[in-house]
C-alpha positions in Angstrom: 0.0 0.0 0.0 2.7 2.2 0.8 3.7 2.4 -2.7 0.8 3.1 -3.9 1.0 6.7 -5.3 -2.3 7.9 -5.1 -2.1 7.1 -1.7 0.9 8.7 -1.1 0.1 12.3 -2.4 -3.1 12.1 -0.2 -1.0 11.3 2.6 1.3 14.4 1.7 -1.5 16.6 1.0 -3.1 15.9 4.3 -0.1 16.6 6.3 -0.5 20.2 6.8 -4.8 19.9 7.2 -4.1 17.3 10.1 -1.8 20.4 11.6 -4.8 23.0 11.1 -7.5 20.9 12.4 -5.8 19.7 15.2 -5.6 23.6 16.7 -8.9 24.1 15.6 -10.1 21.5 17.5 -8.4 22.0 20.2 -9.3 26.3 20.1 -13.5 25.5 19.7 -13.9 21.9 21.5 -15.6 23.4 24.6 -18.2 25.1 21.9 -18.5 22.7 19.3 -17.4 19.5 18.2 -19.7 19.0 16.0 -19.4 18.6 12.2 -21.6 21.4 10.9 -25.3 21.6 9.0 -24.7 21.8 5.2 -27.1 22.6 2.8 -27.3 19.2 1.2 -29.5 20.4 -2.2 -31.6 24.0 -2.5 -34.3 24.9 -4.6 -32.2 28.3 -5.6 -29.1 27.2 -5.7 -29.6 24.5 -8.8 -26.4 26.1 -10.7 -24.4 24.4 -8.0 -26.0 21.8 -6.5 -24.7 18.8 -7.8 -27.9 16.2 -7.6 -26.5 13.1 -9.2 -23.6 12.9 -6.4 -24.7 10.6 -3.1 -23.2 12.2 -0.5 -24.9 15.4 -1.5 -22.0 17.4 -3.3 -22.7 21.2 -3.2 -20.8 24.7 -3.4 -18.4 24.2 -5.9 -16.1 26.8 -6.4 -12.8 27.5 -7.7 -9.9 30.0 -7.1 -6.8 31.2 -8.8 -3.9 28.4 -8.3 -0.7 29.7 -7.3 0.2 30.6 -10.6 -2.0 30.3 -14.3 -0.9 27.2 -14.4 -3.1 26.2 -11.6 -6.4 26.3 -10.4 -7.3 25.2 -6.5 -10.8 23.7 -6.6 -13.2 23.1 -3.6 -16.4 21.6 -2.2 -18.5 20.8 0.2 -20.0 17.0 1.0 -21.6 15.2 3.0 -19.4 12.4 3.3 -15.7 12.8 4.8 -13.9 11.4 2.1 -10.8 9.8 3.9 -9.7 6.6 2.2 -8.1 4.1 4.8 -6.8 2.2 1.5 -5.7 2.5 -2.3 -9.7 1.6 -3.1 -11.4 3.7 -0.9 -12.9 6.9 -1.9 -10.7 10.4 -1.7 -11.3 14.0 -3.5 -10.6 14.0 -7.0 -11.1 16.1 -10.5 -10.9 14.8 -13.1 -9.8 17.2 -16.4 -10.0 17.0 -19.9 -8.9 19.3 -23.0 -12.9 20.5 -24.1 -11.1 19.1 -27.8 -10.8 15.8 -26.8 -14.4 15.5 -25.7 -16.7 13.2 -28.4 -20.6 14.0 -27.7 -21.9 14.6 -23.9 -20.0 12.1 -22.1 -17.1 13.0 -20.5 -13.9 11.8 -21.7 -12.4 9.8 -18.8 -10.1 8.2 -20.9 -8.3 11.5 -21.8 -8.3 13.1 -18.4 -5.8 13.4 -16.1 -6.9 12.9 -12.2 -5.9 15.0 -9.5 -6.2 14.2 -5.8 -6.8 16.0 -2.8 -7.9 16.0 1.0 -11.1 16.0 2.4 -11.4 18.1 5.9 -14.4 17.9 9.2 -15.6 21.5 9.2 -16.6 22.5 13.1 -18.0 25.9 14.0 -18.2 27.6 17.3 -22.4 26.7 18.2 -24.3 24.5 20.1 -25.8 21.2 18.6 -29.5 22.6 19.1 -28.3 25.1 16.8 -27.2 23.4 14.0 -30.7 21.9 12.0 -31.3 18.9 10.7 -33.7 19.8 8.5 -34.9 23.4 6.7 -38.2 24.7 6.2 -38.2 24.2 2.7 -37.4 20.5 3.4 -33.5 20.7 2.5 -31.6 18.3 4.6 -28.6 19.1 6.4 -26.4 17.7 7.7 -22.4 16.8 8.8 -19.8 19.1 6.4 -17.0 18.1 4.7 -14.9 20.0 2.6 -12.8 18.4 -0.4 -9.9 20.3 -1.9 -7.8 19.6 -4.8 -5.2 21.7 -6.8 -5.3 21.2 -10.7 -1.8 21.7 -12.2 -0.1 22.1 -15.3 -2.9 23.9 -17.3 -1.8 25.2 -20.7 -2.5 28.8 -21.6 -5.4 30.1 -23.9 -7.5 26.4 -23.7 -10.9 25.2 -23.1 -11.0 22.2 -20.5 -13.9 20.0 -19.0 -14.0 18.9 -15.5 -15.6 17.2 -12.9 -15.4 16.7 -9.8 -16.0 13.5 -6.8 -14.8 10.6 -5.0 -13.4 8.5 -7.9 -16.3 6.0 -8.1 -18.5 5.7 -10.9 -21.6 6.8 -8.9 -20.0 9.5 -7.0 -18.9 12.1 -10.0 -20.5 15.4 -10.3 -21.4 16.9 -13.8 -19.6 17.9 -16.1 -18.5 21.9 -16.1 -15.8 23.6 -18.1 -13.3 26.6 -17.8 -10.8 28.4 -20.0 -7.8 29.3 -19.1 -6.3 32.9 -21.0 -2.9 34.1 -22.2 -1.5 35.5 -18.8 0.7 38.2 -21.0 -1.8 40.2 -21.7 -5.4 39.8 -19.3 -8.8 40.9 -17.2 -10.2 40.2 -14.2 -12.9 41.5 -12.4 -13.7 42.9 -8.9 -16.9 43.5 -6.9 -17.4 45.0 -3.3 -19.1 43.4 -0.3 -21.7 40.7 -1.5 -22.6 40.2 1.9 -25.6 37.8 1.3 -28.0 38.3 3.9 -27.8 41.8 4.7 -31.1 42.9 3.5 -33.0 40.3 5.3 -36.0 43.0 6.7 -39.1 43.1 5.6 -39.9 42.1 2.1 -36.5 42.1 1.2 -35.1 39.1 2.1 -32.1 36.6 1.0 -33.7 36.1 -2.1 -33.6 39.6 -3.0 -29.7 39.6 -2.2 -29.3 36.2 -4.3 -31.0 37.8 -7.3 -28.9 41.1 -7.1 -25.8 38.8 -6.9 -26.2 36.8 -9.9 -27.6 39.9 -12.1 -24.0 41.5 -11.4 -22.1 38.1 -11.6 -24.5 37.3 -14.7 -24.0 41.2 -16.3 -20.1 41.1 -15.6 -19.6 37.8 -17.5 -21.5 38.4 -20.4 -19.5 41.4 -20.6 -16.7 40.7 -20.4 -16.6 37.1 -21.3 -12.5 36.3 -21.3 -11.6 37.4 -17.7 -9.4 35.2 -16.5 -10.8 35.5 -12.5 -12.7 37.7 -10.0 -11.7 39.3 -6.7 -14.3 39.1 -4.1 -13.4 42.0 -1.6 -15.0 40.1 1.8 -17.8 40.4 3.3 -19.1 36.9 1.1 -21.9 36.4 3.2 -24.0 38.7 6.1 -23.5 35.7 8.9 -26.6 35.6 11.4 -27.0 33.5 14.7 -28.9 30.7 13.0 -26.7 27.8 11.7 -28.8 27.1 9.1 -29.2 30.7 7.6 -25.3 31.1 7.2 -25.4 28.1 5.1 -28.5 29.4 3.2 -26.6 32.6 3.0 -23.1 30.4 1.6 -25.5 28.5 -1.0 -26.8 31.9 -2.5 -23.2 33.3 -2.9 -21.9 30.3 -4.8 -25.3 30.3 -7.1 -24.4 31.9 -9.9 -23.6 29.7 -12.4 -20.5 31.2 -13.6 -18.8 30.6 -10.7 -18.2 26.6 -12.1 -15.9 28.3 -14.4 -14.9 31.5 -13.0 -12.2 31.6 -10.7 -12.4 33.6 -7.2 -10.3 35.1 -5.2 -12.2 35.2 -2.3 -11.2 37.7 0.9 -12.1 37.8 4.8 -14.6 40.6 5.5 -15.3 41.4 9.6 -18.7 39.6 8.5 -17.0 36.6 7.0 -13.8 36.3 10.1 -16.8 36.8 13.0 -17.8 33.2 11.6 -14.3 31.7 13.4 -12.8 29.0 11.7 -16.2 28.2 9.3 -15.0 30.6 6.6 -11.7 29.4 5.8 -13.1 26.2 5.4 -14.9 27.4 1.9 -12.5 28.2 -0.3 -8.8 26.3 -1.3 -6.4 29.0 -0.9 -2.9 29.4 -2.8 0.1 29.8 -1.4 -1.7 30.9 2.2 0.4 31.4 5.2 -0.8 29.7 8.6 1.0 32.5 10.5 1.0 35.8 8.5 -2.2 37.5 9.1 -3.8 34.3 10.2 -6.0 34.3 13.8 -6.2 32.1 15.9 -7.9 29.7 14.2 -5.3 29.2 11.4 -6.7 28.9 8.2 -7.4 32.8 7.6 -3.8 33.8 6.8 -2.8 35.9 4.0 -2.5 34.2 0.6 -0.7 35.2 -2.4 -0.9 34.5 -6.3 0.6 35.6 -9.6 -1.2 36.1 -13.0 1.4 37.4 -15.9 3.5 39.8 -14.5 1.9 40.8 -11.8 2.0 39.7 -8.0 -1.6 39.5 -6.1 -1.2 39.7 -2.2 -4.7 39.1 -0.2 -4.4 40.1 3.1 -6.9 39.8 6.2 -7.4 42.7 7.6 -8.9 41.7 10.4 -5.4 40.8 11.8 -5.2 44.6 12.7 -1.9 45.1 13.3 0.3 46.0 10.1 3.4 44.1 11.6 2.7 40.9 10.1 1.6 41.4 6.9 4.5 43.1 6.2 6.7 40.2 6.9 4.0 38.3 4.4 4.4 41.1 1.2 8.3 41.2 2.2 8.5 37.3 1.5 5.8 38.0 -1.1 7.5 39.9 -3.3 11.1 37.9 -2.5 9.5 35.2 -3.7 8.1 36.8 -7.3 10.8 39.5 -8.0 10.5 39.6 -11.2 6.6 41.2 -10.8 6.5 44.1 -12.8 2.6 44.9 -10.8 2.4 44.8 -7.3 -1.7 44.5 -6.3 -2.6 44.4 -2.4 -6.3 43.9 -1.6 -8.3 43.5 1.7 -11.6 44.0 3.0 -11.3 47.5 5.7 -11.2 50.8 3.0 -8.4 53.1 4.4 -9.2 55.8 1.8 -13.1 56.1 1.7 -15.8 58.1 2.3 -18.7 56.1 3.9 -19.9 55.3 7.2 -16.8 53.5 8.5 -14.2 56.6 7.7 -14.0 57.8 11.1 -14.2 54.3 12.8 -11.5 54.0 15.2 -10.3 50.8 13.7 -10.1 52.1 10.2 -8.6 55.6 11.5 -5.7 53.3 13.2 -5.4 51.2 9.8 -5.0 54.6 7.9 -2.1 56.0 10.0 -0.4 52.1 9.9 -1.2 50.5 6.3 -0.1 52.8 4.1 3.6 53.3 4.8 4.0 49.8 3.9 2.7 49.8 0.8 4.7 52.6 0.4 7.6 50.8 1.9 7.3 48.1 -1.0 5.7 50.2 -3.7 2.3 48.8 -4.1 0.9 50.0 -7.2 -2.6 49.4 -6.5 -5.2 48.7 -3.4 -8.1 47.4 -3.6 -10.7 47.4 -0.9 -14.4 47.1 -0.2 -16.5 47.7 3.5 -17.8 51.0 3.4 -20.2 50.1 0.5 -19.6 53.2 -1.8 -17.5 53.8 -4.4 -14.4 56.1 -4.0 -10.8 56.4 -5.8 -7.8 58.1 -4.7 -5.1 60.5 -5.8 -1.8 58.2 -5.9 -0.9 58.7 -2.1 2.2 58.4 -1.0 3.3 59.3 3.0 -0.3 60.1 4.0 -0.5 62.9 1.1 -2.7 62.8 -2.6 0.3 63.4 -5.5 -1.6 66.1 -7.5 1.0 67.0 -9.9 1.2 63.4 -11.9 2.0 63.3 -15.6 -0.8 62.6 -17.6 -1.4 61.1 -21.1 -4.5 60.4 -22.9 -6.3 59.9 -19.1 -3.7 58.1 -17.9 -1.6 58.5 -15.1 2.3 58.0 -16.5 5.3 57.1 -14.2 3.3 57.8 -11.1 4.1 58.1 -7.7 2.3 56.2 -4.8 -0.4 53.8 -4.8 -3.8 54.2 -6.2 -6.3 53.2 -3.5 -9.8 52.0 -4.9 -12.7 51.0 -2.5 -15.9 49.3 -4.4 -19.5 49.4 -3.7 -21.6 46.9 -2.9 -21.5 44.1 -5.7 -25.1 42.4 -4.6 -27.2 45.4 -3.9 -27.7 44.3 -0.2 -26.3 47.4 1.5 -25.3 51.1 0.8 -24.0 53.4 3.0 -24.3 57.1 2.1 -21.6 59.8 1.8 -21.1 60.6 5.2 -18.5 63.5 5.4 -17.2 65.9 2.7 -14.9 64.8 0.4 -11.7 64.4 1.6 -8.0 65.6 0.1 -7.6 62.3 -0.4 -10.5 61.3 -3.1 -10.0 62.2 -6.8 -13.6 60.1 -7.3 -16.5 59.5 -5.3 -19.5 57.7 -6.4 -22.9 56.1 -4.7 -26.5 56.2 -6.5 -27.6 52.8 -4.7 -27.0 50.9 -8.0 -25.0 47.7 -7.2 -21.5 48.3 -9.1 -18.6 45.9 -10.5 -15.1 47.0 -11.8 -13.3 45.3 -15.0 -9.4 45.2 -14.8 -7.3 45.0 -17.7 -3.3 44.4 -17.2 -0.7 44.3 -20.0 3.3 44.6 -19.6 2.8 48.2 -19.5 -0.6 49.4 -18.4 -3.3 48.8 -15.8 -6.6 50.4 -16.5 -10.1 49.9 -14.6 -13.3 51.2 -15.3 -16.4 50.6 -13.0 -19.5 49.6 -14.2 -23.3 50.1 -12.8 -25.1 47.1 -13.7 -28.8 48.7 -13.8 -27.6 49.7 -17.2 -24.1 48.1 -17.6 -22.8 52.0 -17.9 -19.5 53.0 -17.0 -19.2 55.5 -14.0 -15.3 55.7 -13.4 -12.2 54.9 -15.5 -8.6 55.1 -14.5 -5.5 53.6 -15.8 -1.4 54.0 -14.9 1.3 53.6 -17.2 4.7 53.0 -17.0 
């Protein structure tokens, strides 16, 4: 058995889970110990749910791999898929060039198998609060989340996946993907999501699920060829009730573009209050267990590259700066050759909304931004005060006004462009609450759920920001140099 090499990678894979659910464990055993409900099959989440799986396979998603050769894919079951032998079921995808499919079945005999590890999922709550059953009759149950990194993807290619435990009965359906040329690219970015948050009066999660696919939905058909999104936290509202938070998980992952779209997913205050339950959601690249990680372990910052640019995600919720810059110091050791350095997180230290005097975000603004100066960030991207506003490059505390420009772009600049998006669901808006401040070259809020499209090139990075009552751009700004 030992030389059995499927074996073996599981075995190496789950060395480092076996580490973070042993402190996890050991941090929430007085207040939990119990595997927690999972929404086993919804009624609005069919893009996602996966019916013809038996142990209920459900919120599938995907995020950027460590580099664009890789893509880290996750899910959650309800079956702990832990193989004590070579024949016993473990995570796998399965992936196929879209070319060498021949009519709808998938082509099993072309694809290449990856394995992965399979994790119990606790949360901080009683027993009585975790439901067995919904009222819309969708069962829940114990959680299990399957990870698996795909490697070796070629550039500019259509593939076909699917996902399960490597038994004929247990594979999902099939989905498919493209990857892009990573020398010249688009991404997208949307602000807090925060499904949940408008759960008063006839405005309820539904409304919040329908404003989140119309934007995911708008985005994509848009811009068809991006090559991933960046969620800026806040994911999900989180509520007391168990089974709300995973009503609230299976709306975020319902769009169906999200089977093919890659996410980088960040921890909002909503999203961290959760404990140890949101890290379990997503497969992470290159994350750090001790850089701006919590207590709980699997929250640390992560990193990624996409052409020649370098994308640190860092969780501001770890307030203090000190250890995430250790994280963009090794960072940026590690990729030197990144012409773009990108920094996002979820607290806005340049905004204008109903958090800019918080004391929290008032200490982040005097500490943050020296850093980024420190290691020349180009850009920042942030979300929380649900409104949109763009900086003046800022550089020591202070807007650099007298820039060279060029066709309505900012050449050579100095500093680091801050950008802090709106709402991408609709849920929440906060109003303008102060007047605009030095720092602010753009502010925008008409209650209109935004998203931003990102184009990078050797030489230029350009947004604009799009409302998507009327897909109509309301801010553009690019840098050259």
């Amino acid at each position: 058995m030992a030389s059995n090499p499927r074996r073996f990678h599981y075995l190496l894979l789950m060395l480092p889970v076996i580490i973070l659910i042993a402190a996890a464990i050991t941090i929430i055993a007085a207040s939990a110990g119990t595997p927690i409900g999972a929404n086993a099959n919804t009624t609005t989440n069919t893009a996602t749910a996966i019916v013809n799986a038996p142990y209920n396979l459900n919120n599938l998603n995907i995020t950027p791999g460590s580099d664009p050769s890789q893509l880290n894919f996750s899910w959650a079951t309800q079956k702990l898929l832990v193989g004590t032998d070579a024949d016993t079921p473990i995570p796998e995808v399965q992936i196929a060039k879209a070319s060498d499919a021949e009519g709808p079945a998938f082509p099993a005999a072309k694809a290449k198998t990856f394995y992965g590890a399979s994790i119990e999922s606790f949360v901080s709550a009683a027993p009585s609060e975790i439901p067995t059953v919904s009222t819309a009759g969708t069962v829940f149950g114990g959680f299990y989340q399957s990870k698996v990194t795909v490697s070796g993807l070629d550039n500019s290619t259509a593939y076909v996946y699917r996902v399960g435990d490597g038994t004929d009965a247990g594979w999902s359906s099939t989905y498919t993907f493209n990857t892009r040329d990573p020398r010249s690219y688009s991404f997208l970015a949307t602000g807090d999501p925060q499904l949940g948050a408008k759960s008063f009066g006839a405005k309820t999660l539904t409304y919040d699920q329908a404003g989140w696919q119309d934007t995911v939905e708008k985005a994509a058909s848009k811009f068809p060829n991006v090559s991933f999104l960046i969620s800026l936290g806040d994911e999900v509202n989180n509520t007391s009730s168990q089974q709300t938070q995973d009503q609230e998980y299976s709306a975020y992952f319902s769009p169906s573009q999200l089977t093919s779209l890659p996410v980088a997913t960040i921890d909002g205050n909503h999203d961290f209050s959760m404990g140890p339950y949101y890290g379990y959601h997503y497969n992470l690249p290159n994350q750090s267990t001790q850089y701006g990680a919590s207590q709980w372990g699997n929250d640390g910052d992560y990193w990624f590259t996409y052409g020649n640019a370098l994308f640190m995600v860092i969780n501001s919720n770890t307030e203090s700066i000190a250890t995430h810059d250790v994280f963009i110091g090794q960072a940026i050791a590690a990729n030197p050759k990144a012409k773009w350095r990108i920094v996002s997180f979820h607290h806005s230290v340049y905004s204008e909304a109903s958090h800019v005097n918080d004391a929290e975000i008032q200490y982040r603004r005097l500490s943050y931004p020296a850093v980024f100066d420190k290691y020349k960030i180009d850009v920042v991207l942030q979300g929380h005060d649900h409104s949109y506003t763009r900086s003046f490059q800022m550089l020591g505390g202070l807007p650099q006004k007298n820039q060279t420009i060029a066709k309505g772009s900012v050449v050579n600049p100095t500093g680091t462009l801050y950008l802090t998006l709106d709402s991408g669901s609709g849920s929440k808006f906060y109003a303008f609450t102060v007047a605009e401040q030095a720092y602010s070259a753009f502010r925008w809020q008409q209650d209109v759920p935004t998203f931003s499209y990102v184009t990078v090139d050797d030489n230029k990075f350009s947004i604009v920001t799009y409302r998507t009552d009327n897909v109509s751009a309301i801010d553009q700004y690019s840098i050259t140099k």
